[in-house]
N, C-alpha and C positions, 0 to 999 in steps of 0.2 A: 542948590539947596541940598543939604545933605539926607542921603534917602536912611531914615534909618530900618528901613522894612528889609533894606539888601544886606547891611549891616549883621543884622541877625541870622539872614540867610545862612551869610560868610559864616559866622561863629557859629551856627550849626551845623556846617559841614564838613567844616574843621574840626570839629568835637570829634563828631560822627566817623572821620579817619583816624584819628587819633585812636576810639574806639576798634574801629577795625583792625588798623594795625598792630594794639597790643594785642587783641586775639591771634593774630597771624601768627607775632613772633611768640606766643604764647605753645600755641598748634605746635609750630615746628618745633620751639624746644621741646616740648613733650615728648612728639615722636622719635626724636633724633636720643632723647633720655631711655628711649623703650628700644630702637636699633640699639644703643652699646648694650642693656642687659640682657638683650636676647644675645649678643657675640659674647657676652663673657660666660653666659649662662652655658652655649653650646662649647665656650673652649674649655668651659668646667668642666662640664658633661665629656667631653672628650678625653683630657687628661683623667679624670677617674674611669673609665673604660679601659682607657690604656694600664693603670694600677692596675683594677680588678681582674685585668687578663692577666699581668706578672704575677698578681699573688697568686694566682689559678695556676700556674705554670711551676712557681716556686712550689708550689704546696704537691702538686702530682712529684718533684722531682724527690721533694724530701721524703716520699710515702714509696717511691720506686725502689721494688729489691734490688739489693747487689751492686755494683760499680755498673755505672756506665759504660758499652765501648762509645768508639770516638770515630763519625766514618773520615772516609777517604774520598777525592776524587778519582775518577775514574780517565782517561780518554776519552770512554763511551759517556760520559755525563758531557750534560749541558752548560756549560760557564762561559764565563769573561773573564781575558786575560792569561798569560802565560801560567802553566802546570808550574813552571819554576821557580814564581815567584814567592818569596819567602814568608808571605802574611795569605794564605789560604782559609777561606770563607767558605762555609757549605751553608745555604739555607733552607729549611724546610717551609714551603710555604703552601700557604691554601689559594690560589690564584682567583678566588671568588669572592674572594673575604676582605672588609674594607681595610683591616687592619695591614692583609699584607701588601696589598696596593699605595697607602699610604705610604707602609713602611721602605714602597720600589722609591721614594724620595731620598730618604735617607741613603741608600744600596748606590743610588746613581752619584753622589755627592762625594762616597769611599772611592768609587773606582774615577771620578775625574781627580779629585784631589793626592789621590795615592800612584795613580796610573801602574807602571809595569809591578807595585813593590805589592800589589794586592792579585789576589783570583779570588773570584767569588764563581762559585756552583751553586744547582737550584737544585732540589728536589723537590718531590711533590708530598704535600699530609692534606689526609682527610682526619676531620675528626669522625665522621658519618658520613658514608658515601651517599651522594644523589645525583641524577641522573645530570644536572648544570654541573658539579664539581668533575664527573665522570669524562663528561663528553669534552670541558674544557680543557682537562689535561688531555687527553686525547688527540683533540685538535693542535694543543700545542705540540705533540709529537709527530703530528703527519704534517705540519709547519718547521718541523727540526728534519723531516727528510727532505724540506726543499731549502736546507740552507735558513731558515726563514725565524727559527725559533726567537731571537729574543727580540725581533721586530715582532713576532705576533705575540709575544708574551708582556711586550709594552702597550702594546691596541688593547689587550682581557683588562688588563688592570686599569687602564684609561677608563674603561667603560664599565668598570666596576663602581671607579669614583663617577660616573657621572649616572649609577644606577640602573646603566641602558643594557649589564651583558643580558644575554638569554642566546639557549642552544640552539634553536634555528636560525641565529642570524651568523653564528658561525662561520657559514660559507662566505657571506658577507666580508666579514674581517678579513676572510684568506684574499678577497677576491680585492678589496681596497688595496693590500701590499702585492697584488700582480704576481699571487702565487699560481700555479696549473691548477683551475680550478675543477680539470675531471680527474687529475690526481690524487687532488686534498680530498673531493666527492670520497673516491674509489676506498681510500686509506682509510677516510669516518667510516663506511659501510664495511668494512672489513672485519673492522673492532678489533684487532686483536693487541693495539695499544691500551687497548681499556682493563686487558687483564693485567698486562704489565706496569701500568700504574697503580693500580689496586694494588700487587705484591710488593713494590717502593715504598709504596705508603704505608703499608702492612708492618714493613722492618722497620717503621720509627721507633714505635718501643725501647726499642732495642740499644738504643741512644739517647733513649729517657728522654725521647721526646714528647708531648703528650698535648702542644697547642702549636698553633702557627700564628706570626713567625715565629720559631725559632732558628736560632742563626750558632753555628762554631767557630770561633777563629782561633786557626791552630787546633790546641787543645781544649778548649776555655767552651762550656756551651753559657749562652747565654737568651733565656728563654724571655718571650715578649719583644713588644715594638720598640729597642731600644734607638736612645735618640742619640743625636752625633757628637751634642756636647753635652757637656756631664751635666745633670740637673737634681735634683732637692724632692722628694716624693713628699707627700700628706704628712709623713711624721717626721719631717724634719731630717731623714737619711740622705747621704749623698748616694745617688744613681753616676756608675760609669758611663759616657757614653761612649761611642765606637770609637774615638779617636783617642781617649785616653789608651782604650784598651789595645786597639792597633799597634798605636805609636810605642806600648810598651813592649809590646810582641818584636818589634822590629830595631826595639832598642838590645833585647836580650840576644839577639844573633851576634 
């Protein structure tokens, strides 16, 4: 005999998922609609920082008395890559700041793709000195007398993107790449890298520098996080990016 009490059962518990289910995939689309505009929102927000820092940069250089000089590398400076090679990069960088950490993406991507036909050098800029920008150049200096500099100058910036530096773990970092750790002690307490990076930083001016990064290549300064391939700003301008500007550098030899 046919039950019709289970009948009804059945069709109400089939409603009743049917029910649930639209709610589910309801749910999830929502959220997943709320994950893209929080990414597009932050890559918004990202690329107009990156603007607001160029115009900030363009805006000090057009306001700067006098002609620019143009530095040099040194021997005694810190770089990657042969002094001879014909496409020479100097950067001013804030090794605490997200923007120049980020920007160590771009920096790493010239020197695989370009290899011997680029050098890139570092210097150090403060816009304001503080005791975190102080000690981390610092440390990257008594890292550069054991050989060690741009393996610890890739660890600061690692940990800048992942918002973890801070000056007492310092020791830490040296001690992860298997530096002498009563070395790198002795060198921090010493301090007398800390004067000498203060006076580096002090002659950017003088270069019409006045943010970080800023990066030269060759003759050419080129202020802000610029990106590798050429892109379109807010008003519709084309932006060079490094590789146009490179490749042009190394076409004119």
């Amino acid at each position: 005999m046919f039950d019709k009490r289970k009948l009804v059962m059945a069709v109400v518990f089939f409603m009743l998922f049917v029910v649930v289910a639209f709610f589910a995939v309801f749910i999830i689309a929502q959220k997943n609609e709320m994950v893209k505009k929080s990414i597009n929102n932050l890559n918004q927000s990202k690329n107009q920082e990156a603007e607001d820092l160029l115009q900030l940069n363009q805006e000090a250089l057009a306001s700067a008395p006098g002609e620019a000089q143009v530095p040099t590398i040194a021997s005694t400076d810190h770089f990657q890559g042969d002094l001879n090679a014909p496409v020479k990069i100097i950067v001013f960088e804030d090794v605490t700041d997200l923007y120049s950490a980020n920007f160590n993406d771009v920096l790493k991507t010239v020197a695989q793709n370009y290899g011997d036909k680029v050098v890139i050098a570092f210097k150090p800029f403060m816009l304001a000195p503080n005791t975190l920008v102080r000690d981390s150049f610092a440390a990257l200096e008594c890292a550069g007398e054991q050989n060690k500099f741009n393996e610890f100058r890739d660890e600061i910036l690692g940990k800048v993107k992942s918002g973890e530096l801070a000056s007492e773990k310092l020791g830490e970092y040296a001690n992860s790449l298997g530096l002498d750790q009563t070395k790198f002690d002795n060198c921090l307490l010493q301090g007398g890298f800390q004067d000498k990076v203060t006076k580096i930083a002090s002659e950017a001016q003088q270069y019409s520098v006045y943010g970080a990064p800023t990066i030269f290549i060759n003759n050419q300064i080129i202020p802000g996080a610029r990106s590798l391939e050429d892109a379109t700003d807010s008003a519709g301008e084309k932006i060079e990016g490094l590789k146009t500007i490179i490749d042009r550098q190394l076409n004119n030899d």
